[in-house]
MARVOBA-791471 format. One record per residue (C-alpha): residue in one letter; x, y, z. Coordinates in steps of 0.2 Angstrom, whole numbers, plus 5000, padded with zeros to 4 digits. Example, Ala and Ser with C-alpha at 12.3 -4.5 7.8 and 13.67 -1.06 7.14 Angstrom:
2
[site a; [5062; 4978; 5039]]
[site s; [5068; 4995; 5036]]
***
This chain:
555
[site x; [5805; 5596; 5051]]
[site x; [5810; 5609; 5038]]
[site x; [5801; 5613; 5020]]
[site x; [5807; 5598; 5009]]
[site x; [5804; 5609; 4994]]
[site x; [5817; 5616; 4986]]
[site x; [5816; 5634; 4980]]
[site x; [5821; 5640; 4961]]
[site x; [5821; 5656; 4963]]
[site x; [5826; 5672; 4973]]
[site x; [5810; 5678; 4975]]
[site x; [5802; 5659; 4981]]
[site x; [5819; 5659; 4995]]
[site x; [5812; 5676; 5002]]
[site x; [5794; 5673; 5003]]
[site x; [5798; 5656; 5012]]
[site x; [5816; 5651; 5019]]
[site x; [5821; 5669; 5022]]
[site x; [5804; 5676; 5028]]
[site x; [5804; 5661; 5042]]
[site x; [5821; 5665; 5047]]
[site x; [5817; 5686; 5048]]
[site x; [5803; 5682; 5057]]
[site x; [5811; 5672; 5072]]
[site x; [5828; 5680; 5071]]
[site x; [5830; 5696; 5065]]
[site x; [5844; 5704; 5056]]
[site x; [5857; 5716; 5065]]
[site x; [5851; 5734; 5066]]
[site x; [5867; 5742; 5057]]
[site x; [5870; 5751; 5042]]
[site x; [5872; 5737; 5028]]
[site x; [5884; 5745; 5016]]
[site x; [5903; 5750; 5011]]
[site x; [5913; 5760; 5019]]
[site x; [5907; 5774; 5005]]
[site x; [5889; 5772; 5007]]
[site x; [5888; 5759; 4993]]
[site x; [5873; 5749; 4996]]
[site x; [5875; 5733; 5000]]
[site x; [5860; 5719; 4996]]
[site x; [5857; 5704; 5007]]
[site x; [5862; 5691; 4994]]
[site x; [5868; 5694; 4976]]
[site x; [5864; 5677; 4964]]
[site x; [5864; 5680; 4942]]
[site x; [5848; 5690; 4943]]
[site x; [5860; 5705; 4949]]
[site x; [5872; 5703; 4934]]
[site x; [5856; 5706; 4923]]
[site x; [5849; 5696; 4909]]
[site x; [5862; 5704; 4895]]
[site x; [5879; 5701; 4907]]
[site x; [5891; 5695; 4899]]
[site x; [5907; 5685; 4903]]
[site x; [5916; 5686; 4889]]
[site x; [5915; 5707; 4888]]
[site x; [5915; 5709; 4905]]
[site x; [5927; 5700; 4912]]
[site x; [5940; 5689; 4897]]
[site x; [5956; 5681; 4902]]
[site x; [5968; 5684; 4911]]
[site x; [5981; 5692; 4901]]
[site x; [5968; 5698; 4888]]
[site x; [5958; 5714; 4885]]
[site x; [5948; 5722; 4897]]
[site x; [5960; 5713; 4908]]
[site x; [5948; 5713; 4922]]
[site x; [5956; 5698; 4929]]
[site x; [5973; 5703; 4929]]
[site x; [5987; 5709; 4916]]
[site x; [5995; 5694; 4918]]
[site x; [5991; 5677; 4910]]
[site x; [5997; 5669; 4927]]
[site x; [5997; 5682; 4936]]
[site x; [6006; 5678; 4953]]
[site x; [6008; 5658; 4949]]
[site x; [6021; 5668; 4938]]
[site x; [6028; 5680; 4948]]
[site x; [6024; 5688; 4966]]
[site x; [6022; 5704; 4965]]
[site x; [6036; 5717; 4972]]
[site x; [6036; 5721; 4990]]
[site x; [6041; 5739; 4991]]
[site x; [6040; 5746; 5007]]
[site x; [6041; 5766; 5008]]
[site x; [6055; 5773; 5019]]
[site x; [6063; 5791; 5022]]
[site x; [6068; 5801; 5036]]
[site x; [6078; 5811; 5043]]
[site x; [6095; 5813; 5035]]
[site x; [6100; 5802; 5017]]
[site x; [6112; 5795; 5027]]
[site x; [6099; 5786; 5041]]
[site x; [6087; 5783; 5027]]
[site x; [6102; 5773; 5017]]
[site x; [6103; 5762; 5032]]
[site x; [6083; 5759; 5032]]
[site x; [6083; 5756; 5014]]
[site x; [6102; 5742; 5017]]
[site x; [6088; 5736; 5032]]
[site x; [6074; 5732; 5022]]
[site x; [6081; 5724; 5008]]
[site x; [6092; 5713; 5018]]
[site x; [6075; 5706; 5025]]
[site x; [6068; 5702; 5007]]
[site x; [6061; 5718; 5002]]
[site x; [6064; 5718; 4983]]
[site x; [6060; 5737; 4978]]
[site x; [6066; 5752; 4985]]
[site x; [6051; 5766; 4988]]
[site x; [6058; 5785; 4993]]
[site x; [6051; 5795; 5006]]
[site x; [6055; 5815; 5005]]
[site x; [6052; 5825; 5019]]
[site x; [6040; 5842; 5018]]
[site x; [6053; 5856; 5010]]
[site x; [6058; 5842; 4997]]
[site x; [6041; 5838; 4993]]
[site x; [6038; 5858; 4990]]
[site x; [6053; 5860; 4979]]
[site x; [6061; 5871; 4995]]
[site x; [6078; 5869; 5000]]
[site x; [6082; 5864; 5019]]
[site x; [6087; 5882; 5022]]
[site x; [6071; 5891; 5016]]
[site x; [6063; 5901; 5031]]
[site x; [6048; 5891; 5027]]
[site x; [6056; 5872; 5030]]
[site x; [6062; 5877; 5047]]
[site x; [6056; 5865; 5059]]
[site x; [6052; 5850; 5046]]
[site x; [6069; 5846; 5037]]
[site x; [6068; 5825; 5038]]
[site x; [6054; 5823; 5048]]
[site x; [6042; 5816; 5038]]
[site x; [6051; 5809; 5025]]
[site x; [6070; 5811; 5022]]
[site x; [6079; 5829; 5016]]
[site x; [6083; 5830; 4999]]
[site x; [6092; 5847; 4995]]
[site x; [6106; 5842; 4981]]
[site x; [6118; 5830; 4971]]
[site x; [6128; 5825; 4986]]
[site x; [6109; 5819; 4996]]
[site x; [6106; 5809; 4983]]
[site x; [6123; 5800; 4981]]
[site x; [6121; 5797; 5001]]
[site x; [6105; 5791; 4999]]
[site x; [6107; 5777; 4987]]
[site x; [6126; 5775; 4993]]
[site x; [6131; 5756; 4992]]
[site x; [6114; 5753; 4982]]
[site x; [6118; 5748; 4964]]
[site x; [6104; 5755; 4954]]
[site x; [6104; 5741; 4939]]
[site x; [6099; 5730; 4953]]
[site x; [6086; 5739; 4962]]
[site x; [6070; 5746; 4954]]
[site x; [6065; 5762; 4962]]
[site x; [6049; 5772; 4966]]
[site x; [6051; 5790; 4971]]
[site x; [6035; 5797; 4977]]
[site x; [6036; 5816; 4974]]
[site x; [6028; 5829; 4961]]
[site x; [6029; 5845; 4958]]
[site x; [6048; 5848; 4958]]
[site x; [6048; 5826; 4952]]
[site x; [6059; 5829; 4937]]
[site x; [6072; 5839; 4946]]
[site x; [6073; 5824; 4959]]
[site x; [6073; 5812; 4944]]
[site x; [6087; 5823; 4935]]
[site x; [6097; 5818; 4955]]
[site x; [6094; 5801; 4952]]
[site x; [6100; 5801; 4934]]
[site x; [6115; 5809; 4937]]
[site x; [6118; 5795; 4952]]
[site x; [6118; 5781; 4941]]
[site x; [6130; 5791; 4927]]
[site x; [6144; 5791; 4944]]
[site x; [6141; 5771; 4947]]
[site x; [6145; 5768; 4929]]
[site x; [6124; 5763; 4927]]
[site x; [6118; 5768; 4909]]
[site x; [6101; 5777; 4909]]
[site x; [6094; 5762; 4897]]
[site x; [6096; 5750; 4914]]
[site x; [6087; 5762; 4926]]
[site x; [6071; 5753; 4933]]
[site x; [6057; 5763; 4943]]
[site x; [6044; 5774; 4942]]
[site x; [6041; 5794; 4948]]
[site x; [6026; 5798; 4956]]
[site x; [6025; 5816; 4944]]
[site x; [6007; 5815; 4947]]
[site x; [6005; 5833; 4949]]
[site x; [5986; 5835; 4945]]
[site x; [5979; 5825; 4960]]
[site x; [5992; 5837; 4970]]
[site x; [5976; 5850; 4967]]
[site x; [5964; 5840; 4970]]
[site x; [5970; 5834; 4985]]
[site x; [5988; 5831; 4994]]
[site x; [5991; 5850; 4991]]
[site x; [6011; 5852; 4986]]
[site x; [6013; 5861; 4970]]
[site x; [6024; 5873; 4966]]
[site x; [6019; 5880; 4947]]
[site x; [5998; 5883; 4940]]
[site x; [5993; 5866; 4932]]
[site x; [5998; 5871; 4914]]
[site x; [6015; 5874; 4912]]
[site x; [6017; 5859; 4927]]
[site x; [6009; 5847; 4912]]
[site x; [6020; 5855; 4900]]
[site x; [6035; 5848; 4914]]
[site x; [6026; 5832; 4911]]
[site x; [6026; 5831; 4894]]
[site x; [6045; 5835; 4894]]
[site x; [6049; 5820; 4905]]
[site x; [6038; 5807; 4894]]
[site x; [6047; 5813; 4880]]
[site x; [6064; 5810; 4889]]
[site x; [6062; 5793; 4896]]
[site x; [6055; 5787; 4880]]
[site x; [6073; 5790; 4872]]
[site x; [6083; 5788; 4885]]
[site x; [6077; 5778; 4899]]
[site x; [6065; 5767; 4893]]
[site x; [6063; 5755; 4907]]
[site x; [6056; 5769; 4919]]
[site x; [6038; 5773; 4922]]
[site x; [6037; 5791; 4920]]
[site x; [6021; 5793; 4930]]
[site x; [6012; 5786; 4943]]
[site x; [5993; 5792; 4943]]
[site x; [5989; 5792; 4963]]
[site x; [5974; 5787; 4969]]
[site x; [5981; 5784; 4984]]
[site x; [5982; 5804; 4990]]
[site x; [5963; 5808; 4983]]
[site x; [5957; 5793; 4995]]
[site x; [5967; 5799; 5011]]
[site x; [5960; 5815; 5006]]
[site x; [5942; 5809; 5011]]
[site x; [5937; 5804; 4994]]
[site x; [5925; 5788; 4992]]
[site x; [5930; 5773; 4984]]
[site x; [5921; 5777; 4967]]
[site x; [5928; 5796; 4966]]
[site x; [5944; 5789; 4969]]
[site x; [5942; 5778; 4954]]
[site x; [5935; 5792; 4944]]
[site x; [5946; 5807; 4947]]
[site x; [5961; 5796; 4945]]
[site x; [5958; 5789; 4927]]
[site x; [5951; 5809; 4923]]
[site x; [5968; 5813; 4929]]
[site x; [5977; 5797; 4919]]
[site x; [5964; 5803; 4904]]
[site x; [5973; 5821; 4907]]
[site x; [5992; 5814; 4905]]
[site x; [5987; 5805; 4891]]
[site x; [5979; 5819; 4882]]
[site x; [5994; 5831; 4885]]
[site x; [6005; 5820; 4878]]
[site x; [5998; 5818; 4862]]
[site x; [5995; 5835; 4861]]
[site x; [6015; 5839; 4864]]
[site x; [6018; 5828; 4847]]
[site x; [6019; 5811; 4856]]
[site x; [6013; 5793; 4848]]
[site x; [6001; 5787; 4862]]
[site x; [6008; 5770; 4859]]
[site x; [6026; 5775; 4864]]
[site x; [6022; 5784; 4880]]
[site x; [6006; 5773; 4887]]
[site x; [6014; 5759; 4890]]
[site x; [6026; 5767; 4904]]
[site x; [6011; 5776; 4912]]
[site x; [6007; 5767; 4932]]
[site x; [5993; 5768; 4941]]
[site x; [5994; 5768; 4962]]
[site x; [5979; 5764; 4973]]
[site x; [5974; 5764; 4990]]
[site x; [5965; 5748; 4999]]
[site x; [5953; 5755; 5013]]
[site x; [5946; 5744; 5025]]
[site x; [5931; 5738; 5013]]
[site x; [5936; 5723; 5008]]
[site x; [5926; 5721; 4994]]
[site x; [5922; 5739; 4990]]
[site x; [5942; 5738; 4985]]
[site x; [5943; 5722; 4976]]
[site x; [5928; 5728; 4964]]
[site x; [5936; 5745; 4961]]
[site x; [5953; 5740; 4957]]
[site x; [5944; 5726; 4946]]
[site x; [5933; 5742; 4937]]
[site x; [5951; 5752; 4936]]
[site x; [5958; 5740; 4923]]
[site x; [5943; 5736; 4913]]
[site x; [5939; 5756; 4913]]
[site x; [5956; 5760; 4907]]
[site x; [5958; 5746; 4895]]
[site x; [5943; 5754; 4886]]
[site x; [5948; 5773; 4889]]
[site x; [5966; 5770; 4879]]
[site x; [5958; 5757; 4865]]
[site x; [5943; 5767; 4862]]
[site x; [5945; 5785; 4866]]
[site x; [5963; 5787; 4863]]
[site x; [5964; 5774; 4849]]
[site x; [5981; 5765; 4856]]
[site x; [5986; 5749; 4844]]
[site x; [5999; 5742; 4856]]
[site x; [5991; 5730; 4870]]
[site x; [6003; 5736; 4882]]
[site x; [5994; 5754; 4881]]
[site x; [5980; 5749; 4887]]
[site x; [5986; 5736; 4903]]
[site x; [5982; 5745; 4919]]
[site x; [5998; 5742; 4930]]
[site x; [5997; 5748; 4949]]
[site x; [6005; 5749; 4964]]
[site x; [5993; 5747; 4979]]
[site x; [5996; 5756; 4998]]
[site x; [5986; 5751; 5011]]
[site x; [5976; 5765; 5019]]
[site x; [5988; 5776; 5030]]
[site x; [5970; 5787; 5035]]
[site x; [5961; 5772; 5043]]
[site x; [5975; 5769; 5056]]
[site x; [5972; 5775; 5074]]
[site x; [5982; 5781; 5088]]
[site x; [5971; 5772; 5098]]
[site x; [5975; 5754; 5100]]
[site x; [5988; 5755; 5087]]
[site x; [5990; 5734; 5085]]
[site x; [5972; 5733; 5080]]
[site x; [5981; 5744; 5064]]
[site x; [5992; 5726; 5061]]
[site x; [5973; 5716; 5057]]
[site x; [5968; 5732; 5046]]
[site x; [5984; 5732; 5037]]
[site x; [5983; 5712; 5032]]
[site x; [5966; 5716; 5027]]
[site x; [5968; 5730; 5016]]
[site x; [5984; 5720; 5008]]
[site x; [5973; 5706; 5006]]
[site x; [5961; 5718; 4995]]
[site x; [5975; 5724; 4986]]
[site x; [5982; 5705; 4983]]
[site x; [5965; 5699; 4976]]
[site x; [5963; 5713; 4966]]
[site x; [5977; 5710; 4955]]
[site x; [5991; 5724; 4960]]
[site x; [6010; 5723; 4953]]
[site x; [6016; 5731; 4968]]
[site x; [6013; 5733; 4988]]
[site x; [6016; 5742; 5003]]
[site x; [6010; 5739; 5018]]
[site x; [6007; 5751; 5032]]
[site x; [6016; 5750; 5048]]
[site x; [6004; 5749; 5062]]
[site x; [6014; 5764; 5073]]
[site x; [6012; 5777; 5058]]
[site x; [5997; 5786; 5065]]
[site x; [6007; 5792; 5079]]
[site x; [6025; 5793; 5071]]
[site x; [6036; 5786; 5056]]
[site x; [6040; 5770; 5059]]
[site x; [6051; 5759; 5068]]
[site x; [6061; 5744; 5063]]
[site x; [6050; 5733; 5074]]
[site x; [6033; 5740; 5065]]
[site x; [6043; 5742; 5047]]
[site x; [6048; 5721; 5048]]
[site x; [6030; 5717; 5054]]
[site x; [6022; 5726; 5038]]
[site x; [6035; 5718; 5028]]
[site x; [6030; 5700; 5036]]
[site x; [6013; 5702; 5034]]
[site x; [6017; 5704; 5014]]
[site x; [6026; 5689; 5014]]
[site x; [6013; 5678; 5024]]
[site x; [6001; 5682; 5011]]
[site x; [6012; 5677; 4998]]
[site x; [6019; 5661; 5005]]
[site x; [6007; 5655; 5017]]
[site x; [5990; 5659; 5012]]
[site x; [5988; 5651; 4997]]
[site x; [5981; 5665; 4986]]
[site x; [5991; 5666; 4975]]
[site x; [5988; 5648; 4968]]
[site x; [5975; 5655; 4957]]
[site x; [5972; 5667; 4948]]
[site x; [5959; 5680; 4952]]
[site x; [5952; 5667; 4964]]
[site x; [5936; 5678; 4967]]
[site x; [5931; 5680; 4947]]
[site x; [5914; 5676; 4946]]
[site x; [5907; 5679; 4961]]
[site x; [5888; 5687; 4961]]
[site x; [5894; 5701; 4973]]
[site x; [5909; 5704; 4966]]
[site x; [5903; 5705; 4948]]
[site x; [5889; 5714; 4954]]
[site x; [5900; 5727; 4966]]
[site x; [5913; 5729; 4950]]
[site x; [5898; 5733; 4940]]
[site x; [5891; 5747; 4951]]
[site x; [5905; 5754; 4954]]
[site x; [5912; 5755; 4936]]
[site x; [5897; 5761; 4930]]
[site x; [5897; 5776; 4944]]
[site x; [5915; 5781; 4941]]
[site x; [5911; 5784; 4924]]
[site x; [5897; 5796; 4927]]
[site x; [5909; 5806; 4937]]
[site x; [5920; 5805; 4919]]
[site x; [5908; 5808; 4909]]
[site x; [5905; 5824; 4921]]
[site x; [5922; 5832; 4921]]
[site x; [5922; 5828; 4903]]
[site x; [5907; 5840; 4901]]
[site x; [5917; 5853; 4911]]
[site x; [5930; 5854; 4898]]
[site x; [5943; 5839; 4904]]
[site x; [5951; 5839; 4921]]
[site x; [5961; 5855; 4921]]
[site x; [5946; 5864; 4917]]
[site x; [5937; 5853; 4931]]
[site x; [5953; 5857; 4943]]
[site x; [5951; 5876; 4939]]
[site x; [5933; 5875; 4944]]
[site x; [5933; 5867; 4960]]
[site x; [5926; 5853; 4956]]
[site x; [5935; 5834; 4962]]
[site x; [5941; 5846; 4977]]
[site x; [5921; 5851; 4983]]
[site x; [5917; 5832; 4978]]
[site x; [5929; 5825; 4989]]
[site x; [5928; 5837; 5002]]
[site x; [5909; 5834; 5004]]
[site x; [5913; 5816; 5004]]
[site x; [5926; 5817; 5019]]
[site x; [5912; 5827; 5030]]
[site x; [5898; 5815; 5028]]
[site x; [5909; 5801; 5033]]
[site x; [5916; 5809; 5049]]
[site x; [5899; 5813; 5053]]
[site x; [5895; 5794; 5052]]
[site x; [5908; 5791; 5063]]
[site x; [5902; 5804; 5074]]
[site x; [5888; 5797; 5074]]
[site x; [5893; 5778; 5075]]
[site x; [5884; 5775; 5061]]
[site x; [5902; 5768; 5055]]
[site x; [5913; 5760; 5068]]
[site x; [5930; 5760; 5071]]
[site x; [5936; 5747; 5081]]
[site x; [5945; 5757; 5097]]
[site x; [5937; 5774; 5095]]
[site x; [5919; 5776; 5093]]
[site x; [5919; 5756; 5099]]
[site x; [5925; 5745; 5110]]
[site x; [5937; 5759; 5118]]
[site x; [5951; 5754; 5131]]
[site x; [5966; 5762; 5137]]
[site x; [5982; 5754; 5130]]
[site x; [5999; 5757; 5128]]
[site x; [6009; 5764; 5116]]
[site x; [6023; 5756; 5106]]
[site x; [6042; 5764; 5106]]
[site x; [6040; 5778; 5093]]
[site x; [6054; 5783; 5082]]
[site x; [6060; 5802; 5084]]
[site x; [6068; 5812; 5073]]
[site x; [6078; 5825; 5084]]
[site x; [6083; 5842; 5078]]
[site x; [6101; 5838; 5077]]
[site x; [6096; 5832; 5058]]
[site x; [6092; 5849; 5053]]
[site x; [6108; 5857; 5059]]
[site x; [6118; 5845; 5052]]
[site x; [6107; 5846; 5035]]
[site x; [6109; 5863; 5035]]
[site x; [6130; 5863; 5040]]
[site x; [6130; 5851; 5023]]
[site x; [6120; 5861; 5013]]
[site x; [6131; 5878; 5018]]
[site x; [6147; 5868; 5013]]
[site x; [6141; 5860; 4999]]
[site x; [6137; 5879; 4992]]
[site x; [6155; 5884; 4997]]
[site x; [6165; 5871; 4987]]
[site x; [6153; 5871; 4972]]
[site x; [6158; 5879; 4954]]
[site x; [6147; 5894; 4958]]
[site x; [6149; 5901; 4940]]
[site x; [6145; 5885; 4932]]
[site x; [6128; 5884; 4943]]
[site x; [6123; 5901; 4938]]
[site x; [6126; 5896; 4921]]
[site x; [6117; 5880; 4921]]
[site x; [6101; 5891; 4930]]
[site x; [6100; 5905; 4917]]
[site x; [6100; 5894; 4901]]
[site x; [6085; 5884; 4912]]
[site x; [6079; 5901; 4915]]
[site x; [6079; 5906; 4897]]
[site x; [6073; 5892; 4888]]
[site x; [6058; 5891; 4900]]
[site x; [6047; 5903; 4889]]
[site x; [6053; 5889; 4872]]
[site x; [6047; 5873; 4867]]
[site x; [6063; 5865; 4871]]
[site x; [6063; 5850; 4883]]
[site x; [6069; 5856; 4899]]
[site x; [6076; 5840; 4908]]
[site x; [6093; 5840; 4901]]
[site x; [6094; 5858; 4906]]
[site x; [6090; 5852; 4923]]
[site x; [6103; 5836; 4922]]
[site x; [6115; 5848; 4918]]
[site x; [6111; 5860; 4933]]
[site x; [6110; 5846; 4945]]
[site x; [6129; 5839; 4939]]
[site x; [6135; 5856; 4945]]
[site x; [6125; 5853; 4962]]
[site x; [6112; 5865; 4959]]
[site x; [6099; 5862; 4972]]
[site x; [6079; 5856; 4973]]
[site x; [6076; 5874; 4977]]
[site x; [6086; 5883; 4964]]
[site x; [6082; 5872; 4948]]
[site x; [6065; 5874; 4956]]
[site x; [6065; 5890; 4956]]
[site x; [6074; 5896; 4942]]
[site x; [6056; 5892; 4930]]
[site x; [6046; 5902; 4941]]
[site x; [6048; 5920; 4933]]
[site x; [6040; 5911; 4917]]
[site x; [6028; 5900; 4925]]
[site x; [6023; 5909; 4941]]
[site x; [6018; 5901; 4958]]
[site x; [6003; 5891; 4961]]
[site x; [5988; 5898; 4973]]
[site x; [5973; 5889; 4978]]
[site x; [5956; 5897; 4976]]
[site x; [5947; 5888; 4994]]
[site x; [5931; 5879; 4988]]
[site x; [5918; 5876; 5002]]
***
């Protein structure tokens, strides 16, 4: 018969019920802790929170600052939250039919995909985007893509998320200039553009001008939308590209809101009321395999940021200081080898994202570590959204884990350590300066190697590579043949034939000109694009004044 007497306290369990059970059992000889080294304690009860936690400052309602559990009063009782795949390839033509697919099987948001030269703001018949026109995402080169791309897509209907950067406000200045030809006014345009271009240093590595007058491109763009399209989110700060980078779970956190802290400064500085630009900033995150490591950090996001904008930057309107996020799962934990195990990782990682409170989702089909994706892997990532939305019953409640000892524990940790890293780049001037020095890219970089060696070592398993190895087959994968870049580039050559070649060179000499002024920029760029001016001449055209960025390596 076991020990009638019931214990009080932690300590009293160890010494008697634990100890028995340690003693005649064991526990398993593994690594107990995330997937970024975070430790993780056997069992977490009040004594964790510490005697001064409290619930009323550290977690509120829902709906009420910090907004730790949710930015919603009813969160997903209310309102699911929008199931926005991301899609692109090849030509605007095939991605057009992919974006008429997924909608048509309940997606509710559209989320753009640009292939390599796009992303660069380099045309499709640069010398260097030979070879990669629509291959990883779709080709994007003027006006008449654009007008493909969202062909039979009414725009006051759809909200849209481009996921591009450095050349972001030409490609926005596309989209504009789309909805003016279907009759769409600006003030009905729902979406959001990535324009994230700080984390492009730090991490995804697609840049085109130094990080000053890049911010400065920014600055123009808040100051646009806020006058003219005021629906649209003008930037979403990425996570997402500092975690596929290597980056841990809490330097993710960190150099994100540096880099939201960034935007926010430079807008204020450019003459803008905080209160009239915050509340169209977005966040995006990624949900990794570590299930609770992610539910605590995107917790720790809001309650950070809530405090950042009230505190710091002294915003009045609630609405600045609601973190709103859109959540990818992890595209870097998906393996070639065995790729339907990727199918449990993806539901997991969505999962994460669910519980920790995001607006928006996509979900990772499991064939894109060997290519894009096909229709059969896109409809399974989109099904695995909607089981969790309409089968699971997770979204009955709100913030169903809110309380929990390890998760209020986890949240704690890992707010308090991504504020060190703040308080660090803080120290070194703000995150330009920090940028300039090396310092998110050595700190990520350094992360990345010790977690490879882990998996070297199989101190870390992955199901499929450094464990339970098999041969299996591979899926169909989807192709994009060359043929797309011929035909690209017969449509671009065309399109620069029939053009008002006088009226480009006009609309790229006043951009030119006014480069070196404080005038805003994007209406230049709207009325460059109008005439058909590519990515790679409005792009280029603010060069001479701005310069090329190059990287200084940091090892």
């Amino acid at each position: 018969m076991g020990d009638a007497k019931k214990n009080t306290t932690r300590t009293d369990w160890e010494a008697s019920t634990l100890k028995r059970s340690l003693e005649s059992k064991g526990e398993r000889d593994v690594d107990f802790s995330t997937v970024s080294s975070l430790p993780i304690e056997r069992l977490y009860t009040s004594e964790d929170l510490g005697p001064d936690w409290d619930a009323a400052e550290k977690l509120g309602y829902p709906g009420e600052y910090p907004y730790t559990r949710g930015i919603h009063p009813t969160m997903y009782r209310g309102r699911l939250w929008t199931m926005r795949q991301f899609a692109g390839f090849g030509s605007a033509s095939q991605t057009n039919e992919r974006f008429k697919y997924l909608l048509d099987h309940g997606q509710n948001g559209l989320s753009v995909a640009f292939d390599l030269p796009t992303l660069m703001g380099r045309d499709s018949d640069d010398e260097m985007s030979r070879g990669e026109v629509g291959k990883e995402g779709v080709a994007i080169d003027s006006l008449a893509d654009m007008e493909r791309l969202f062909d039979g897509i009414p725009l006051d209907r759809v909200t849209t998320s481009m996921t591009i950067n450095a050349p972001a406000a030409v490609i926005f200045a596309m989209y504009l200039a789309v909805a003016e030809k279907q009759g769409v006014s600006f003030e009905q345009l729902g979406g959001t553009l990535q324009n994230d271009i700080l984390k492009e240093y730090i991490a995804q590595k697609e840049w085109i001008y130094p990080p000053r007058p890049s911010m400065r491109i920014i600055t123009d763009l808040m100051a646009f939308c806020m006058r003219h399209v005021p629906k649209w989110n003008t930037i979403s700060i990425s996570g997402y590209h500092i975690r596929e980078a290597g980056s841990t779970a809490v330097q993710e956190l960190a150099f994100t809101l540096a880099d939201g802290i960034g935007y926010v400064q430079a807008g204020i500085e450019a003459g803008l009321d905080v209160d009239a630009f915050a509340p169209r900033l977005s966040f995006f995150f990624n949900s990794h395999n570590d299930f609770f490591e992610e539910i605590a950090k995107l917790r720790a996001a809001r309650r950070i940021w809530s405090r950042v904008m009230r505190e710091r930057f002294a915003a009045k309107n609630p609405r600045s200081w609601m973190l709103r996020f859109h959540t990818q799962t992890a595209g870097c934990s998906l393996t070639a080898q065995q790729p339907y195990n990727n199918i449990v990782r993806v539901a997991i990682q969505a999962l994460a994202g669910v519980l920790g409170g995001t607006q928006s989702l996509h979900t990772d089909s499991f064939d894109e570590a060997l290519s894009l994706p096909s229709s059969e892997a896109v409809t399974v990532a989109l099904r695995t959204q909607q089981i969790l939305a309409e089968e699971s019953g997770v979204t009955n409640t709100v913030d169903p884990l809110g309380g929990s000892y390890f998760v209020e524990a986890l949240t704690d940790r890992v707010e308090r350590d991504a504020l060190a890293y703040i308080d660090r780049i803080d120290e070194l001037g703000g995150i330009i300066p920090a940028i300039e020095t090396g310092f998110p890219q050595k700190e990520i970089a350094d992360a990345s190697y010790r977690y490879q060696r882990q998996v070297d070592g199989n101190e870390k398993t992955i199901v499929g590579v450094n464990r339970y190895e098999m041969e299996a087959g591979r899926p169909d994968i989807l192709k994009v043949e060359d043929a797309v870049e011929h035909a690209q580039l017969e449509q671009l050559a065309e399109l620069k034939q029939k053009r008002d070649e006088a009226k480009v060179q006009e609309c790229l000499a006043a951009l030119r000109s006014k480069a070196a002024t404080d005038e805003n920029l994007i209406p230049l760029m709207l009325e460059a694009v109008r005439e058909y001016a590519t990515v790679g001449e409005v792009s280029g055209a603010l060069v001479p004044e701005f310069g090329r960025y190059q990287e200084t390596s940091v090892l």
